[in-house]
C-alpha positions as CSV (number, residue, x, y, z in Angstrom):
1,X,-26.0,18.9,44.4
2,X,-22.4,18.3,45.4
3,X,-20.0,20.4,43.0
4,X,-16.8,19.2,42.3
5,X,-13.4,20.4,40.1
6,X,-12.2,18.2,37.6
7,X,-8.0,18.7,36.2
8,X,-7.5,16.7,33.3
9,X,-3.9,15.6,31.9
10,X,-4.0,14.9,28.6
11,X,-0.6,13.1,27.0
12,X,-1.2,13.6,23.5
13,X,-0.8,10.8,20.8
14,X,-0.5,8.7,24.5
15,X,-1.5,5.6,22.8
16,X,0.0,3.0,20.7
17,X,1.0,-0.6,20.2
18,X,3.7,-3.3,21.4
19,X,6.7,-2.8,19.8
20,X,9.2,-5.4,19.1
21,X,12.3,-3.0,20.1
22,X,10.1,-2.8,23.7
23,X,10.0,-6.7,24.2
24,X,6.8,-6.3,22.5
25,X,5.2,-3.9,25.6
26,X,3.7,-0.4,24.5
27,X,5.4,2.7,25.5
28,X,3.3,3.5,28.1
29,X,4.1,-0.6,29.5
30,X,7.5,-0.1,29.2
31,X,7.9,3.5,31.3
32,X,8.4,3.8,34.8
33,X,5.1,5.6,35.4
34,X,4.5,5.0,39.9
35,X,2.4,8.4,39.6
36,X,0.3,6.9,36.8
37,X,0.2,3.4,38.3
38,X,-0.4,4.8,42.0
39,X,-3.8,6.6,40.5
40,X,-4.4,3.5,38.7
41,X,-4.7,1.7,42.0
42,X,-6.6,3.9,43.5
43,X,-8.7,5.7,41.0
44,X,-11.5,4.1,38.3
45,X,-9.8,3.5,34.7
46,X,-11.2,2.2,31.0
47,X,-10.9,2.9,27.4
48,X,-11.8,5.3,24.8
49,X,-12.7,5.7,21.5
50,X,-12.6,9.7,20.7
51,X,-14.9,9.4,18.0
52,X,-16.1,5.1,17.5
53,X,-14.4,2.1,17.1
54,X,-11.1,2.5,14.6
55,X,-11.3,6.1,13.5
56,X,-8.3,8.1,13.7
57,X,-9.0,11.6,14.8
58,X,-6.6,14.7,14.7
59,X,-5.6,16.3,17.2
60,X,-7.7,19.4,16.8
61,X,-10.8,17.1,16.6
62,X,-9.8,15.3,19.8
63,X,-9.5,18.3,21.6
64,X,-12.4,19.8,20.3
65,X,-14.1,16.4,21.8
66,X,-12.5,16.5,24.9
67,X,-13.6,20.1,25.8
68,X,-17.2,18.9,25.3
69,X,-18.1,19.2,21.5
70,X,-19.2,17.3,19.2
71,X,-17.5,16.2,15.6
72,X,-20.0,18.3,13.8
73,X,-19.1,21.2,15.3
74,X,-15.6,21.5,13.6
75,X,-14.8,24.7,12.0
76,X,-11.1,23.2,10.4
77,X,-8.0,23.0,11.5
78,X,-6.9,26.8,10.3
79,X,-9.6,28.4,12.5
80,X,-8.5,26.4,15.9
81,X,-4.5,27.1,15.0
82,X,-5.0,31.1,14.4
83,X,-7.5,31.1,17.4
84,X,-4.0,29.5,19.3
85,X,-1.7,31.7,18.2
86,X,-4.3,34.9,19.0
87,X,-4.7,36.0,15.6
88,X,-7.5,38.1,14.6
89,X,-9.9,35.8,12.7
90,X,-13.3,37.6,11.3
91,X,-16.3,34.9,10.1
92,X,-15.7,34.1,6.1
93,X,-11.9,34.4,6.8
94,X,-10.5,31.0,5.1
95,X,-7.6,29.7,7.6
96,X,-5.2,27.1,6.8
97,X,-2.4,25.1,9.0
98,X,0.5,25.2,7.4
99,X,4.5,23.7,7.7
100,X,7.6,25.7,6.9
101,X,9.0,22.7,4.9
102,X,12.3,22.2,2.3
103,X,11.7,21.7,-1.3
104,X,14.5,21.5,-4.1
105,X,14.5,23.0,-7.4
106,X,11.8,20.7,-8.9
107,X,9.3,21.2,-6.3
108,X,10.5,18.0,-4.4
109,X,9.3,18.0,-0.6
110,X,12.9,17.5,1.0
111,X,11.9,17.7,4.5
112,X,8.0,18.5,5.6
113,X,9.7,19.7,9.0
114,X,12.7,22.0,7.3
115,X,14.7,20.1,10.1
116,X,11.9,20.5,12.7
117,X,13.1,24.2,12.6
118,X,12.3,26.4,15.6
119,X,14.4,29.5,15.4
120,X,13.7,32.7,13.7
121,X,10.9,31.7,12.5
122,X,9.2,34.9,13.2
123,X,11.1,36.3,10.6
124,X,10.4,33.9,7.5
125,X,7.2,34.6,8.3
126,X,7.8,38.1,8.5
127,X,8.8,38.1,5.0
128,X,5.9,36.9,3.2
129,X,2.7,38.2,5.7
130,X,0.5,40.9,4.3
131,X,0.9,40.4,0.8
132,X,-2.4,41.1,-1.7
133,X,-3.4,39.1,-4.6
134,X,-6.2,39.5,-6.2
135,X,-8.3,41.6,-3.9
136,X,-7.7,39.2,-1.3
137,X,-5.4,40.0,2.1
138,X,-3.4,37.4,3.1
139,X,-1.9,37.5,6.9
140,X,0.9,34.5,7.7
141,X,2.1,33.9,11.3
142,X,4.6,31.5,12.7
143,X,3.3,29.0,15.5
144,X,5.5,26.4,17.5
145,X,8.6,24.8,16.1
146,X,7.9,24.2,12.0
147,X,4.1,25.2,12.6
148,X,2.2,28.5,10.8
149,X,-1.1,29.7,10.3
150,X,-2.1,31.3,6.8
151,X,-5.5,33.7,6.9
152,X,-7.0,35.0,3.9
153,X,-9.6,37.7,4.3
154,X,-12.2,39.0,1.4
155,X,-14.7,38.2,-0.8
156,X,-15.3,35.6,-2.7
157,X,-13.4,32.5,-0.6
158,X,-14.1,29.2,0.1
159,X,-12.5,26.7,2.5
160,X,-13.5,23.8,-0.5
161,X,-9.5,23.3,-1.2
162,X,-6.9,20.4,-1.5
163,X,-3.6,20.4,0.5
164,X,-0.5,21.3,-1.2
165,X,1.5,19.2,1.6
166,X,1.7,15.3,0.6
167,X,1.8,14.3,4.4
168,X,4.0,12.0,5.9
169,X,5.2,9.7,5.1
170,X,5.8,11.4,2.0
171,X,8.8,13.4,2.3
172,X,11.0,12.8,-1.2
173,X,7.8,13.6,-3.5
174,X,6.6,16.6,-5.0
175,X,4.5,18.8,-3.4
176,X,0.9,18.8,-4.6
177,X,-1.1,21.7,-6.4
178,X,-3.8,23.1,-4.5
179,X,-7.1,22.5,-6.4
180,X,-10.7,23.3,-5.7
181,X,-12.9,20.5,-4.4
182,X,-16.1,21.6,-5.7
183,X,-17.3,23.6,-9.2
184,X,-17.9,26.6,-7.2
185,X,-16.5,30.2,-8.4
186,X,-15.4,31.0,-4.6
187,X,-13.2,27.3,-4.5
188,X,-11.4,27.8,-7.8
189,X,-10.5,31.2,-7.3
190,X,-9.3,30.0,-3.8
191,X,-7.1,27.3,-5.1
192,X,-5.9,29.9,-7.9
193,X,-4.8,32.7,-4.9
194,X,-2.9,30.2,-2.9
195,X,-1.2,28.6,-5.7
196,X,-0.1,31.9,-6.6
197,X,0.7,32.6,-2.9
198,X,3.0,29.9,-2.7
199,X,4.8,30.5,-5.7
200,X,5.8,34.2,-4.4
201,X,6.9,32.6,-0.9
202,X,8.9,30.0,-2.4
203,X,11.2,32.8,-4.3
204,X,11.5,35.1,-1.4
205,X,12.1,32.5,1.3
206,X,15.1,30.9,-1.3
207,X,17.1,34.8,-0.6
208,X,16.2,34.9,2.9
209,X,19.3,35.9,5.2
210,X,17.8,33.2,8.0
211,X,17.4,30.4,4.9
212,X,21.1,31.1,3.8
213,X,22.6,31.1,7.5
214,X,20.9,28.0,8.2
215,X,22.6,26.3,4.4
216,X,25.8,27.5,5.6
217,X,25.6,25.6,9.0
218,X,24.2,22.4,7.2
219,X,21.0,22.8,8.5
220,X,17.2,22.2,5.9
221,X,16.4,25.8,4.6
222,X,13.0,26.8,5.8
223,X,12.4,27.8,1.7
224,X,8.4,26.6,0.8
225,X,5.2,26.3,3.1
226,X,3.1,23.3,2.7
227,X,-0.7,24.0,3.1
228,X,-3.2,21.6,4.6
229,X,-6.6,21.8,6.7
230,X,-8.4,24.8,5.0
231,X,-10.9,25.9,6.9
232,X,-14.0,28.7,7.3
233,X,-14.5,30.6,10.6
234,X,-17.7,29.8,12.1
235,X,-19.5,31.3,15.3
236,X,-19.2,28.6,18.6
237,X,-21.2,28.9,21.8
238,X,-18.4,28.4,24.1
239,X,-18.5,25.1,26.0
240,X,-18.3,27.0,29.5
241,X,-21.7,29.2,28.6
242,X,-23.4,26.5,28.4
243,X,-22.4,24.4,31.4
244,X,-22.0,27.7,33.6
245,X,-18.5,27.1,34.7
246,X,-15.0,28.1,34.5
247,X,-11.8,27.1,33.0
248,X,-8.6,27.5,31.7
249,X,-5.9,25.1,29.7
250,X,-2.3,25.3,29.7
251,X,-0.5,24.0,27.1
252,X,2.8,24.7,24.8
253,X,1.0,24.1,21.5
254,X,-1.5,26.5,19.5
255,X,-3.9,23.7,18.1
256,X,-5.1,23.0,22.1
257,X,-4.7,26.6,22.9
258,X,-7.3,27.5,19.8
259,X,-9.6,24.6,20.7
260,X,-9.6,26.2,24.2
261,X,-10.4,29.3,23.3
262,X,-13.0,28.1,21.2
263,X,-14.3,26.4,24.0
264,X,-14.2,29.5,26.3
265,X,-11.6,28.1,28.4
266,X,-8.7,30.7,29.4
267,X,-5.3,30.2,27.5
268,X,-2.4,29.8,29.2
269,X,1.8,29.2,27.8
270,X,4.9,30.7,28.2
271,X,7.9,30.1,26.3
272,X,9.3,27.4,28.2
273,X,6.4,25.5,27.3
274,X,8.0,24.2,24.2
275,X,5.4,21.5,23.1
276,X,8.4,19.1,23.2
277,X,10.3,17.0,25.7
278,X,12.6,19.9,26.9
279,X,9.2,21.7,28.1
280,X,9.1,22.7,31.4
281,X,6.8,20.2,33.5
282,X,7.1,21.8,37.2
283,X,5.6,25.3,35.6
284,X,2.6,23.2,33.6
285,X,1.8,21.4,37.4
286,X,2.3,24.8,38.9
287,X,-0.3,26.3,36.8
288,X,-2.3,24.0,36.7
289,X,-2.5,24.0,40.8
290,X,-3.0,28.0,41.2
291,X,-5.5,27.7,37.9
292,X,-7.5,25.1,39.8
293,X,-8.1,26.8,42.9
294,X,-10.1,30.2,40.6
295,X,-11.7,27.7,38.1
296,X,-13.9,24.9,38.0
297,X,-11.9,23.0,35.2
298,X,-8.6,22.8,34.2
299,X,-6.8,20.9,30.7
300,X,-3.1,20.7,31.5
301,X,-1.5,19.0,28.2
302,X,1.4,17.6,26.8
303,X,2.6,16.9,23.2
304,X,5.9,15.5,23.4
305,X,4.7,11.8,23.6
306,X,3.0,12.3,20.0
307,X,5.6,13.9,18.8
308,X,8.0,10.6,19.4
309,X,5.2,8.7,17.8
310,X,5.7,10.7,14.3
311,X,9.4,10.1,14.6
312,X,8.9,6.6,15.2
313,X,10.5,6.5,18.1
314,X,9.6,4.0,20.6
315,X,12.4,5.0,24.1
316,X,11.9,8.6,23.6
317,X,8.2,8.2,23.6
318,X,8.4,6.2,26.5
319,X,11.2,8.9,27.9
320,X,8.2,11.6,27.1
321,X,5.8,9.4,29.1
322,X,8.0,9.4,31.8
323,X,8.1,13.4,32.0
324,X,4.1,13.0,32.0
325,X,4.1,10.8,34.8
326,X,7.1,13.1,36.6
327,X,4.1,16.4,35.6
328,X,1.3,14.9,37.1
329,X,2.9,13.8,40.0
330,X,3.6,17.3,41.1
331,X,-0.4,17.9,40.4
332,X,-1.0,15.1,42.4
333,X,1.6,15.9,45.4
334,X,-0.6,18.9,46.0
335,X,-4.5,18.1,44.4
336,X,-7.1,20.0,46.5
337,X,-9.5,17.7,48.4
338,X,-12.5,18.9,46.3
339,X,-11.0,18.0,43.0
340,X,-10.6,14.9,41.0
341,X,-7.6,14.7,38.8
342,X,-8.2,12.3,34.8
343,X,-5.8,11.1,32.3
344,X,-6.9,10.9,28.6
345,X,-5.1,10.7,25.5
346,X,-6.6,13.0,22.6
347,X,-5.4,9.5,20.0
348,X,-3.1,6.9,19.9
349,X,0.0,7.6,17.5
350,X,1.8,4.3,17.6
351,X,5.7,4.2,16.5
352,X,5.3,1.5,14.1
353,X,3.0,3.8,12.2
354,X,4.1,7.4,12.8
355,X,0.8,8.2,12.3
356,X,-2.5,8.8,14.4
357,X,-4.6,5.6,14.5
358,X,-8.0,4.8,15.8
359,X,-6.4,2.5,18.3
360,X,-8.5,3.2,21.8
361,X,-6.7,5.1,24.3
362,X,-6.4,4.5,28.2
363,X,-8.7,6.7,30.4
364,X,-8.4,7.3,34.3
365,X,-10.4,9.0,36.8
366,X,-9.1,9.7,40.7
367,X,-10.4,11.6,43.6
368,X,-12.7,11.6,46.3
369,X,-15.3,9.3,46.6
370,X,-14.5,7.5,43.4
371,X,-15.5,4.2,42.7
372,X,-12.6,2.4,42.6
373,X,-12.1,-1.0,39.9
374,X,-9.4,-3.4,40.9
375,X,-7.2,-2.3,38.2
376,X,-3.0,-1.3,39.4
377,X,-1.9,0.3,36.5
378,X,-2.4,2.7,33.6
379,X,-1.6,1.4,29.9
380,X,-3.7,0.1,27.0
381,X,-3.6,-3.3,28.1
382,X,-5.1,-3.1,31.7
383,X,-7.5,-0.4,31.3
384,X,-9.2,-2.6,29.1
385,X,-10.8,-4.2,32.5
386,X,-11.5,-1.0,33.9
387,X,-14.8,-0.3,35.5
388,X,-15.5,2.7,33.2
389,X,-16.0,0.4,30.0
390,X,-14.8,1.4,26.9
391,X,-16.5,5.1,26.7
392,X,-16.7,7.5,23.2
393,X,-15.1,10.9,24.3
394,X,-18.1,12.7,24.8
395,X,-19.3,10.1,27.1
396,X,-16.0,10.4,29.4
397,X,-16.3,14.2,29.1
398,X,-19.7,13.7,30.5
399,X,-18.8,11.2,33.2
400,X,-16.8,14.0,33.9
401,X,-19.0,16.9,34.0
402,X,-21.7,14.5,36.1
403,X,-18.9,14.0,38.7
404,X,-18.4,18.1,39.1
405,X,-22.4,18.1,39.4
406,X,-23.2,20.1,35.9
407,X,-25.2,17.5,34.1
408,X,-29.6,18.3,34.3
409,X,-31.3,16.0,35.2
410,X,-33.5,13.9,32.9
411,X,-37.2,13.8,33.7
412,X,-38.6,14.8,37.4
């Protein structure tokens, strides 16, 4: 068997749909993308459906499916965040993803974001981490920009619970009561403890001395969390067990990170990978390059153009595709001759909506010996005649694998 590498580029939330302010072209039509468009010409492209035809995925889930699993294998958003950040999760620990976020006096959600905040965080969360209530210990951490992970370790928890956080677009409605969403015990008591738990952080956070700087300077005080995404932590046979192979991901944003660790893949940031458009794209290709050359697979990803998608923001996303394209041409300026080089979008998270939709997503493959379609460049709209066919994730992940040579053979 001939064994190949594989580095996949992921542009998260890649996807979307014309826009009027974009003479009715997508993002990814409208960029100048000659690094995406020069694989596109030379590579094998098509579209994909993470999950099946219009579902919306988030992007934990289309991670999880792009590192090999399947959708029944999700253990909740909390688990894969904590796992990001490096936290110390134990099985029955109940893990939630959760905003810094600005409520007024009556509860109302302000800002889900508190202004996208980004500094000092560490120390809000500082505040409020290791409290006790009711038996229960309860660990918070911050995680990129307005992102945090609460843990709550004991007995008697279940994942079963609602979301305090109303979602976007929601901001300028209260924020809702967590509530149990069965009749067990181990749910009601859950909903009960963070209820509580929020109340607490809501009066310290109004005192803090980061809180009160940032009023002074005009800025959203970081003085609630919203809750959301409440899950268990299960056991996972890593991905890389199984197929016998090794990997690593870099990436600015704790939700991948977690997903690759779950996956067995090494997890690599820094700092200046800010999971924005500011992060720094030469040290992501860099990596990704000297990563390559010990492993056998490599996720390289970027969340900016999702981002931009939220914030319904149709140039910037394109500006953010434009830094993708500007990444993987320094991945492509020096790919090894062994190993083939993919794009893939986790979901589409079109600017019209601000939202992830189960819009299909553009899919590329490149390297040697490919079979090549007659396609010239990479968006929505021209991968659609692709030779790869409109694939579910696990069957690009597998067209994947079957290209390194790790896929058994059916039958003699």
């Amino acid at each position: 068997m001939l064994n190949r590498k594989v580095i996949l580029a992921i542009a998260d939330g890649l996807g979307d749909r014309p826009h009027p302010l974009l003479h009715d072209k997508t993002p990814l039509e409208y960029a100048a993308t000659p690094h995406l468009d020069l694989m596109a010409s030379q590579g094998i492209t098509g579209m994909m459906d993470l999950i099946g035809t219009g579902i919306p995925v988030g992007t934990d889930m289309g991670h999880l499916i792009l590192f090999g699993y399947q959708p029944h294998h999700y253990p909740g958003r909390g688990p894969i965040e904590a796992l990001g950040m490096g936290m110390d999760i134990k099985p029955g620990d109940v893990v939630l993803r959760c905003n810094f976020a600005t409520v007024d006096e009556h509860g109302i959600v302000i800002d889900r974001r508190a202004g996208r905040i980004r500094e000092r965080t560490d120390e809000i969360a500082a505040a409020v981490n290791g409290m006790e209530i009711d038996g229960i210990q309860i660990y918070f951490k911050a995680a990129t920009e307005h992102r945090a992970v609460l843990i709550l370790r004991g007995d008697g928890l279940s994942d079963k619970v609602s979301d305090s956080d109303p979602k976007a677009p929601n901001d300028g409605v209260p924020y809702h009561e967590v509530e149990p969403l069965d009749g067990s015990e181990e749910s009601l008591r859950t909903a009960s403890i963070i209820n509580l738990f929020l109340g607490r952080v809501h009066q310290i956070l109004l005192k803090h001395p980061v809180n009160i700087e940032r009023q002074e300077q005009g800025k959203s005080p970081a003085n609630f969390i919203l809750t959301r995404g409440a899950g268990q932590m299960v056991e996972l046979e890593p991905i890389v067990n199984e197929l016998h192979i090794k990997g690593s991901c870099i990436a600015g944003e704790s939700t991948v990170l977690g997903v690759a660790q779950l996956a067995g893949f090494k997890p690599i940031t820094d700092s200046r990978m800010t999971a924005n458009i500011d992060t720094n794209i030469e040290l992501k290709a860099e990596w990704a390059l000297k990563e390559i050359a010990e492993n056998d697979m490599v996720y390289v990803h970027m969340k900016a153009p999702d981002i931009k998608g939220h914030d319904n923001e149709p140039f910037e996303k394109a500006k953010a595709i434009e830094l993708f394209d500007r990444m993987v041409g320094y991945i492509l300026d020096s790919l090894p001759d062994d190993t083939y080089l993919a794009l893939a979008a986790d979901h589409s998270t079109p600017c019209e909506v601000g939202e992830h939709t189960g819009d299909s997503v553009p899919i590329l493959i490149y390297g040697p010996s490919i079979r090549r379609d007659r396609v010239q460049r990479y968006n929505e709209l021209d991968c659609v005649y692709g030779a790869l066919g409109r694939l579910s994730g696990n069957e690009f992940v597998r067209t994947l694998h079957g290209l390194m040579g790790i896929v058994k053979k059916q039958g003699n």
